[in-house]
N, C-alpha and C positions, 0 to 999 in steps of 0.2 A: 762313458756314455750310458752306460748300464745303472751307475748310480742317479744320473740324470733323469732316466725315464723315471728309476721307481722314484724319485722324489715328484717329476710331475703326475705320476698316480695318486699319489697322495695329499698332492694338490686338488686334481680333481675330484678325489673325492670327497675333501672339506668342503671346496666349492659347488661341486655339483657342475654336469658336463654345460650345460649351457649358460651358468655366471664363468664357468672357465672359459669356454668358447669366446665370450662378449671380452673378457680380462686380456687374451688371446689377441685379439681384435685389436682392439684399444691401442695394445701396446705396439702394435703393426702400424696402428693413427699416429700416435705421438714421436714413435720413430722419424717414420718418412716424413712426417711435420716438420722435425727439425733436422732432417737432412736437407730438404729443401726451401728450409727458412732462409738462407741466405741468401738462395736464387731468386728469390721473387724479390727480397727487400731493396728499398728503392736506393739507389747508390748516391750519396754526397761525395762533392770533389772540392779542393779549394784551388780554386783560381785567382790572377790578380789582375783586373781592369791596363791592357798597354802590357802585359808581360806574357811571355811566351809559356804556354801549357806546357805543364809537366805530364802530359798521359792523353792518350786519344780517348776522348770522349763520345761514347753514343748513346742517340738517343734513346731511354729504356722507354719509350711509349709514344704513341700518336698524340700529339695535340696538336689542336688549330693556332694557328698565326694570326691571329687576330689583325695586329698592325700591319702586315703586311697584306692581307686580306681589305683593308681597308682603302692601303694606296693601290692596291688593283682594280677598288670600281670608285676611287675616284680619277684613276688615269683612264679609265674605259666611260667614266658617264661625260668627262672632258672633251671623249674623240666623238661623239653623239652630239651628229649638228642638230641646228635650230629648224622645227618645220615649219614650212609655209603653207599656208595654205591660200587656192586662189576662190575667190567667189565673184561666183558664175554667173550668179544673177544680177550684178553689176552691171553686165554688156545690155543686159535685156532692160534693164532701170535707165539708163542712160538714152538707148533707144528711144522706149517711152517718151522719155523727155525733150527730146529733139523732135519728135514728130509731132508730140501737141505745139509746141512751138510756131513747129509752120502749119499746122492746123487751125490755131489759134489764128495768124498772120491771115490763114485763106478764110476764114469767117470774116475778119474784118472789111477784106475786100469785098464779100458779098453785104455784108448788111449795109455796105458807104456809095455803093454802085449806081449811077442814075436810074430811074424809070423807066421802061420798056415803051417806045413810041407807037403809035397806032392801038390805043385804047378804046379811040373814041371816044377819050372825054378833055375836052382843053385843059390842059394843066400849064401851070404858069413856071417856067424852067428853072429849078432850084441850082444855087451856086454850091460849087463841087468843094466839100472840106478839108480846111487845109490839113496841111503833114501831120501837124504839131495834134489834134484833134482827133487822126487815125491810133497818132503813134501813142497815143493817151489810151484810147478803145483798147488798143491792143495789150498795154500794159495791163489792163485791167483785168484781161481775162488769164495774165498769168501771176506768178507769184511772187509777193516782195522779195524774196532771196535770188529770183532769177533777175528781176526788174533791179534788183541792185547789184548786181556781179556782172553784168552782160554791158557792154556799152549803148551808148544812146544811140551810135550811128547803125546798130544789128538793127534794130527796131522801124528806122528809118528806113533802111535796104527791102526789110521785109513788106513793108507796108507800101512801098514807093514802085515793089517790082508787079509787074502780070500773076497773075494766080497761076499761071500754065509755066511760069519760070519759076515761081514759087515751089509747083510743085516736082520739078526737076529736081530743083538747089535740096530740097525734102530728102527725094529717093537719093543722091549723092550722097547728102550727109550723114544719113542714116546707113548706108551702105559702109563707106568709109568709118565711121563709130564703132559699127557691130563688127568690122576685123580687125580693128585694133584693140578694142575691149575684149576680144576672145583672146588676146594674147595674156603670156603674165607678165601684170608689172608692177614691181615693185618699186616704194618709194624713191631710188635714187633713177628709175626709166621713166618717170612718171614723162621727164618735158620729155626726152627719148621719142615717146610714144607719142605726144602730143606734134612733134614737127614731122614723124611719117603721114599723121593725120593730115597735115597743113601739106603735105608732099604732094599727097594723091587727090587732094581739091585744088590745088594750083592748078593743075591741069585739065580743069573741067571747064567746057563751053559757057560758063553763065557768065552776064557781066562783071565790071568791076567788083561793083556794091554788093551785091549781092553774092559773089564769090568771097570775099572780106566776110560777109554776115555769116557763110557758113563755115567758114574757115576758124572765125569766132565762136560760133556753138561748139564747130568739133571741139577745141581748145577749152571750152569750156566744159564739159562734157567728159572727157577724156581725165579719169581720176586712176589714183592704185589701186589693183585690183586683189595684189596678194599681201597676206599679213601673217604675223606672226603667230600661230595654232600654239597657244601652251598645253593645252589639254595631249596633243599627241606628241608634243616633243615630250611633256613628263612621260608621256606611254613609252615612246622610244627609249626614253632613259632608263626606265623600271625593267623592260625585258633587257636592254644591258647589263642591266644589277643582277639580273634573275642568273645570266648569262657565267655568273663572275664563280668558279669555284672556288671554297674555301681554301688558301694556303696552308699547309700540315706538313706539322715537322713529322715524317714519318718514324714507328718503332726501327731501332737497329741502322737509323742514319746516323753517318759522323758527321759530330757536327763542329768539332776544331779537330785534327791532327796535331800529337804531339808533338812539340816547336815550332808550332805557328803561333802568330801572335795573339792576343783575344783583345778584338778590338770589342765597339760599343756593340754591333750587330750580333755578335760570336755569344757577347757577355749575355746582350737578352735574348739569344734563344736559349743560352745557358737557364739562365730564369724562369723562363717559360716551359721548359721540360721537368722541372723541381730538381737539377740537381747542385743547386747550389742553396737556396732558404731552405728555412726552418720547416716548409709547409708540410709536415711528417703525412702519409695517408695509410689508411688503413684496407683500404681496396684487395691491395695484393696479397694480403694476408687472410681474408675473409676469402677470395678466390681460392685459396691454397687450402684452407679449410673446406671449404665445398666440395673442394675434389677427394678430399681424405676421406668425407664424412660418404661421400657416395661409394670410395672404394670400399671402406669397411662394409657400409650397408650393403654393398652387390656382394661382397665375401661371405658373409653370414648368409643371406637366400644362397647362394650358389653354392655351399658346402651343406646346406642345411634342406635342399632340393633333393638328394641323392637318396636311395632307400638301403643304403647301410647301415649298420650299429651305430651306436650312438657315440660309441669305442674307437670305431673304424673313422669315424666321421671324426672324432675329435684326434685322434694320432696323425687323420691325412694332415688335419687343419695345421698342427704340429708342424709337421716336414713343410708344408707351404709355406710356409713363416718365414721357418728357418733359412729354407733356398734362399725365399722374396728377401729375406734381410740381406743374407751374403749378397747377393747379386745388387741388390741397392749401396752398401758397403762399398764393394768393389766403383762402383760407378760414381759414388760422391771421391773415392779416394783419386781414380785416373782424372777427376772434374777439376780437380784441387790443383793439376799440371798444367792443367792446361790454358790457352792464354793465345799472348800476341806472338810467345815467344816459342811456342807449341801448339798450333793449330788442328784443331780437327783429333785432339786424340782419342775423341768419343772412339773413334773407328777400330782402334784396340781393346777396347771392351769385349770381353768374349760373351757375345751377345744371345747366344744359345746355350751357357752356361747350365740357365737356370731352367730349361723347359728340356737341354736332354736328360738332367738331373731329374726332375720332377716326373717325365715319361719314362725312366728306371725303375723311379719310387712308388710311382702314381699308378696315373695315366693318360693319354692325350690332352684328356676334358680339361684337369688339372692344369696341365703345361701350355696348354694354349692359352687358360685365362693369367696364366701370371707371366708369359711373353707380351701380353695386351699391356696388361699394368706397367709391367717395366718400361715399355716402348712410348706409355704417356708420360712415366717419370721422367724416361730417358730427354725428352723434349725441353724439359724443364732446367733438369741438372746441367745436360751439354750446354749451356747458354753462353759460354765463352766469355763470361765474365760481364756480360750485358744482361742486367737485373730484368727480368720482365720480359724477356725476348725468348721466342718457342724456337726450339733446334728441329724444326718438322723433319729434315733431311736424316737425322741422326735417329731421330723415332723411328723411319720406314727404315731404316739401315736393323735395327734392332727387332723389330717386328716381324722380316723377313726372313732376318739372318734367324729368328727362334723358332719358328714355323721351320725352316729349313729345315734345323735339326732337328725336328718333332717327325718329318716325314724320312730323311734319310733311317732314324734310328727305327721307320716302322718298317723297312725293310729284311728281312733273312738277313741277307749279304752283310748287315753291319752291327746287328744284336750282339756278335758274338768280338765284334772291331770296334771299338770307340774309336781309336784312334785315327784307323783309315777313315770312320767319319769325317774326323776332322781336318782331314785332306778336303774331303770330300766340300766338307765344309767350306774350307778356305776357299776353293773357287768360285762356289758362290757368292760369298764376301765379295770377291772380287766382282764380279757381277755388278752384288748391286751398290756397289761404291761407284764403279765406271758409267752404269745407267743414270745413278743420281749423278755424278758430277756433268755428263753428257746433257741432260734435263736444263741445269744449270746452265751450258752454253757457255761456258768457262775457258780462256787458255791455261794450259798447263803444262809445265817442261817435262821431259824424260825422268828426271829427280821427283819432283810430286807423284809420277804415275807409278814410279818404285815406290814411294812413298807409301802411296796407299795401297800397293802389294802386301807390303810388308805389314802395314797395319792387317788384312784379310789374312792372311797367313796366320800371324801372332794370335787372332780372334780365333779364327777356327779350331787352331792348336792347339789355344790354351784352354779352348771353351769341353775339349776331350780331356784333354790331362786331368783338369780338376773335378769333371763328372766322375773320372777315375781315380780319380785322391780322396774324390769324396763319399763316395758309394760305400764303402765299406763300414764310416765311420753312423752311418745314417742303418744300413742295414742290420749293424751290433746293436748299435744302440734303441734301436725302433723294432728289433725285429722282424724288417721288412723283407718281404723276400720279391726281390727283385730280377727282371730279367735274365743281367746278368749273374746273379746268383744260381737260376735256374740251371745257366747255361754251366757254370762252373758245376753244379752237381751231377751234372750227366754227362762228365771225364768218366771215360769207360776206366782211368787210371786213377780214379777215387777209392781209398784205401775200403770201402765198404764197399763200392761195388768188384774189386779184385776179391775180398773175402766172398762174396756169392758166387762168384762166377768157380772159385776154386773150391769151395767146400760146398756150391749147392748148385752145378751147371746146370743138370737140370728147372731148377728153381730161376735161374739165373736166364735161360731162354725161354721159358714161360711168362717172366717177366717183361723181356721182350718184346713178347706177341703182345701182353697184353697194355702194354704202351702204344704199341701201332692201333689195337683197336679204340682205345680210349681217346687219342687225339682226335683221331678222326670224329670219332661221336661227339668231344665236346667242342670242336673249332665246327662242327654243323649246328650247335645250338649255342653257338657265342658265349661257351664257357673258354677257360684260359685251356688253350689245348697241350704249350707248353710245361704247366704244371703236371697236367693230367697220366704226359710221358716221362716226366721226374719224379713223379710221386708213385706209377708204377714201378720204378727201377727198383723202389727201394720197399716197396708193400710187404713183400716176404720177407725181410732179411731176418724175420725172427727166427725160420724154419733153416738156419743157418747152423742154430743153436743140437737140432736132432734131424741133421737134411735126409736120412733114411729112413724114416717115417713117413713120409710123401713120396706120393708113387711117382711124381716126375723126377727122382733120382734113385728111382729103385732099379738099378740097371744090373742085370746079370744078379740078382739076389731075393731072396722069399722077402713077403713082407712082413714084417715082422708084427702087426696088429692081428695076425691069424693067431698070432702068439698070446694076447694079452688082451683083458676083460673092455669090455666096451667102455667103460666108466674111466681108465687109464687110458685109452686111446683115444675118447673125449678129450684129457684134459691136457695131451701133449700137443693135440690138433689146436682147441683152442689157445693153446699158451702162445705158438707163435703171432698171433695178434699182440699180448701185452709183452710179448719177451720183444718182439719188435721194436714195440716204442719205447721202451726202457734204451735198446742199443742204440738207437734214432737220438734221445734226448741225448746220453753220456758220448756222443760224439758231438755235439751239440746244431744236431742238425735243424732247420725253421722247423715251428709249430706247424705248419702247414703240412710239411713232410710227415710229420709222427697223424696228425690227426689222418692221413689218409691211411698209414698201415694200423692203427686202434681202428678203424670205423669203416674199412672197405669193407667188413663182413657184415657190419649192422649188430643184428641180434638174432641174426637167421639161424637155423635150427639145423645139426649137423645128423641128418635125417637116416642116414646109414648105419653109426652105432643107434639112435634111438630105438631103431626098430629091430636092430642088433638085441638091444640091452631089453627089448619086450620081447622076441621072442627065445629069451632063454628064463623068462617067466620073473624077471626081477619087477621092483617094486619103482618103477620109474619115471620122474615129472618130466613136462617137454621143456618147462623151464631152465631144467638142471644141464638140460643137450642144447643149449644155445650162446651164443655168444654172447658174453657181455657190452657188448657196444663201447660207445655209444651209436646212434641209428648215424645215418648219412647226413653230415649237418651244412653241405656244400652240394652244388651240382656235379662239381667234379668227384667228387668221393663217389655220390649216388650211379656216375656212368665208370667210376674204375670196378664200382662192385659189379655191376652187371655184365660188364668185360671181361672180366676174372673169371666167373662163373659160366659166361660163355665160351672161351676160350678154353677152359678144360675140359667144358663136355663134348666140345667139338674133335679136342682130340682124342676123344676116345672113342670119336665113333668111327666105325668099322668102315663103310663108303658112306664120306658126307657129300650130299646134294646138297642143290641150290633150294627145293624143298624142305631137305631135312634142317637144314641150315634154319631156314626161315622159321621154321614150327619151331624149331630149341630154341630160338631168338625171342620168338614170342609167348612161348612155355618161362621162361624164367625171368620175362619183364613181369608176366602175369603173377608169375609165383612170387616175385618182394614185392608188386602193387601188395595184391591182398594179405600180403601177413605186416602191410604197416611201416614198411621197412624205408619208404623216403616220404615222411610224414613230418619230419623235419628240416626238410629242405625245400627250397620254391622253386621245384621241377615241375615241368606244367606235363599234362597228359601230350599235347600236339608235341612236348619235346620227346618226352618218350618215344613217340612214333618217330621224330627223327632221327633219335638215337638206336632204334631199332632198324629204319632204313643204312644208315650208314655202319651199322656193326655187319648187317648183311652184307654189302658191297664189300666191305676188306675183306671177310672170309671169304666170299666167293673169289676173290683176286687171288687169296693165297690159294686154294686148294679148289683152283681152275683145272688145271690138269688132271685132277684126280676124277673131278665132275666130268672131265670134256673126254677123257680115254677110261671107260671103266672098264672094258672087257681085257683091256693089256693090265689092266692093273690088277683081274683076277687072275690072270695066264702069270702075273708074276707072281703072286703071291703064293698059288701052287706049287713054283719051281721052286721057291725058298723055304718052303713045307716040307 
């Protein structure tokens, strides 16, 4: 692994971090391209017209049925009867026409009428004219088409009767018309209608003849009133059509069962799905590309968003890759099993794999975005051997299950336990296997619900083991220092911290203390507070090298720098900085660890011999009395230095208060502000005030009692005088 990083340094640095990043990229594209080139490719099967399928067949896509879409609105425009329609104003046209009739009839009677007697003037008595001469008048004043369809004897009746029987025979006939024309009748009631009319004037008071004449108008008169509307029977038919929904073979339909026969019906939906022609498409592979080209695009903004090094940024990009690849591997390999004959093995995928791997390496940000990705692949891959069909089920299954282990792993209780994670894990597997198959509304026997135990089980179990198998080879290799790495350093049974504790206790519980102060301060300004209390464990171990030199192991003994020139007690003080990291490195502990024991001191200036070494009149620079650094290049370095420094001067004070507490707290933030001393790190001033509020609150927590009893505390301290 180690020969692997330096050779991708060397790559980056032919290429340059950002054509590597893109090369990086690329080959993240071209992978997962042809992991899941096969899943989308449209599947051909050979079938034989009258012979029984060799394999169940489903549909890899929607498409419409055309011909059977077809026979559904011509059976539906079939069952869509013919309208009628009646008109209405036929009753009232008919009317009309019956009453000028006898209107006509009662003029004749008045113009043929004798002379009114008693004029006064002798008139010679005109002969009354015959029939034949009315019934002529009367003709005249109606229409050839009546005058020809009506019989001669109507004419005769009319003309032959009283005007006052006339105008009964009228209002009958007219009456009787207008309720049988308000009914519907259609061509085949037409006489129907006409003998109800001849019904209801049979029974009427007028004489013969003239009962006959109107019996005959009715009858004449009396036509169909309703006809055939094409205009709204087409209307009727069109909202039927409109009515008709497409028939679709839907994606992930079977559509023959192996050993059943393929008959003509079977054969053209075969056809019409494309899995039997040549009609090759390019659709699903252009989709397949779209999704690549966005996942790389959203990879590069999302790693290239962060305000890390360029270093940082291209070693995460690294490790993301690499998980994303394993974890795509793993899922094309279990995809390859699965089948008719193996259902559902998505569900042994150990689906949180790659995001408790990643939140190791990483950290959440990271592991959430490549649980997303996986969980779209995952949809894709699971397809159970059906080209083109989404496994949604098996997405959310993956999705949840990687989030899961992204929050179980952000807990205390399981940093230091992968594996009871993945206990922990398994149940919820089980979870949401049970939720999705429940969702589904599925029957399923005792054997299936083992089934998928055992899959949630295998998943969770495996998805720990191999974060654990694999962590190690990722942390050598990348040297990343991870969680559990952290965790592993701060075994109080670590061969280097038993050397402090046994050659430098005192060094060794100062250390201590100053782990407790420093978490605290950087988990209040969202540095890794973890780090903070492993990197102090080990900040001194250079003073390992002369531990009676420092007065926190000068127990029971002089100190030996009353002995010895300022300028030698300088350079033993400083040496434990670089004598540290030299022991740090040749045990080969992370970079991270060494850069906090070189750089907790900064460059600050060891102010006791300087002013030592001026007033015994030598010749002295303040340069020469300073640490060679480098200054504080982390947040955490910047809050263990100030920890360190607070932490000893507190114990050397005689009664500390919550006061005096405060003033030293803000005495020697003030004092590395102004000499420059975290001008290399993006500490902001508002963090410093939180780091000075919570350095306060731990000291006052330890040396409460000392603040809260101060008079017992000088009564003791007299009695051990």
């Amino acid at each position: 692994m180690n020969k692997l990083n330096a050779y991708l340094t060397k790559v980056k640095d032919l290429l340059g971090i950002k054509v590597f990043q893109i090369v990086l990229l690329l080959f993240l594209g071209v992978f997962s391209y042809a992991v899941m080139y096969s899943n989308v490719k449209p599947e051909k099967v050979s079938v034989e017209l009258f012979k029984p399928a060799d394999q169940t067949i489903i549909a890899g896509k929607t498409v419409e049925d055309t011909f059977k879409t077809e026979q559904e609105k011509n059976d539906i425009v079939k069952q869509v009867s013919d309208v009628y329609s009646v008109k209405k104003e036929y009753a009232q046209n008919k009317v009309d026409l019956v009453a000028s009739i006898f209107d006509s009839a009662i003029e004749v009677k008045s113009e043929t009428a004798p002379p009114l007697q008693g004029t006064g003037k002798p008139e010679k008595p005109e002969a009354p004219l015959p029939m034949e001469k009315k019934v002529q008048l009367l003709k005249g004043k109606l229409t050839d088409e009546v005058n020809k369809d009506l019989p001669n004897q109507v004419f005769t009746a009319l003309v032959g009767a009283s005007e006052s029987d006339i105008q009964i025979a009228k209002d009958s006939t007219i009456t009787v018309v207008n309720n049988v024309m308000s009914t519907r009748i259609p061509a085949d009631e037409v006489e129907n209608a006409k003998k109800r009319a001849e019904e209801e004037l049979r029974f009427s008071s007028l004489n013969s003849e003239l009962k006959a004449a109107s019996i005959a108008l009715a009858r004449y008169v009396i036509i169909q009133n309703v006809f055939f509307d094409r205009e709204k029977t087409e209307e009727q038919r069109q909202k039927a059509l409109e009515s008709v929904e497409p028939v679709k073979i839907l994606q992930g339909q079977i559509i023959v069962v192996e050993g059943q026969l393929v008959d003509r019906e079977i054969y053209r939906k075969l056809e019409l799905t494309g899995v039997l022609g040549e009609d090759n498409t390019s659709q699903p592979f252009v989709g397949l590309g779209i999704i690549i080209i966005l996942t790389v695009a959203a990879l590069y903004y999302f790693f290239n968003s962060t305000e890390e090094s360029k270093d940082f940024k291209t070693n995460h990009l690294i490790i993301f890759i690499i998980v994303f690849l394993v974890a795509l591997s793993f899922m094309k390999t279990i995809s390859l099993f699965s089948g008719n004959r193996y259902p559902n093995l998505g569900y042994f995928f150990p689906a949180a794999m790659a995001s408790m791997l990643i939140k190791n390496l990483l950290n959440e940000r990271y592991a959430a975005a490549a649980t997303i990705l996986l969980a779209g692949f995952g949809t894709i891959i699971f397809n159970e051997g059906s080209t083109g069909i989404l496994d949604i089920p098996i997405g959310l299954y993956i999705l949840f299950s990687g989030m899961a282990g992204i929050i179980i792993l952000t807990s205390r209780n399981f940093k230091s336990r992968i594996l009871s994670a993945g206990l922990a894990l398994s149940l919820v597997n089980y979870a949401l296997i049970l939720s999705l198959l429940f969702i589904a509304d599925g029957h399923y026997s005792k054997i299936e619900f083992l089934y998928y135990f055992a899959a949630a089980l295998v998943s969770g179990l495996l998805s720990s083991i191999l974060t654990i198998g694999l962590l190690p080879f990722f942390e050598a290799g990348f040297g990343v220092l991870s969680t559990m790495k952290l965790i592993e350093l701060s075994n109080p049974n670590h061969p280097l911290l038993r050397k402090i504790l046994t050659e430098a206790p005192g060094t060794y519980h100062h250390s201590i203390m100053v782990a407790n102060l420093a978490e605290s301060a950087c988990e209040a300004i969202g540095a890794n507070g973890l780090l903070a209390r492993v990197g102090c464990y080990y900040h001194d171990i250079g003073k390992t090298k002369r531990p009676q030199f420092f007065i926190e192991n000068q127990m029971n003994i002089d100190n030996p720098h009353d002995r010895l020139p300022p300028a030698t007690s300088r350079d033993i003080i400083i040496a434990h900085a670089t004598d540290g990291g030299e022991i740090l490195r040749k045990h080969k502990l992370p970079k991270e660890i060494v850069d906090i024991a070189e750089q907790h001191h900064g460059t600050t200036l060891l102010k006791y011999f300087y002013h030592k070494a001026s007033q015994l009149g030598e010749d002295v620079k303040e340069e020469d009395y300073r640490y060679p650094g480098p200054k504080a290049q982390t947040k955490e370095i910047a809050v263990i230095g100030i920890a360190d420094s607070v932490e000893a001067a507190v114990r050397s004070m005689a009664q500390p208060t919550a006061e005096k507490i405060e003033s030293l707290v803000v005495s020697i933030i003030s004092d590395r502000l102004h000499d420059h001393q975290f001008n290399e790190c993006d500490i902001t001033m508002r963090e410093l005030q939180i780091v000075k509020t919570s350095l306060c609150e731990t000291l006052n927590g330890i040396f409460h009692s000392r603040i809260e009893y101060p008079e017992f505390q000088k009564t003791e301290q007299k009695v051990k005088a």
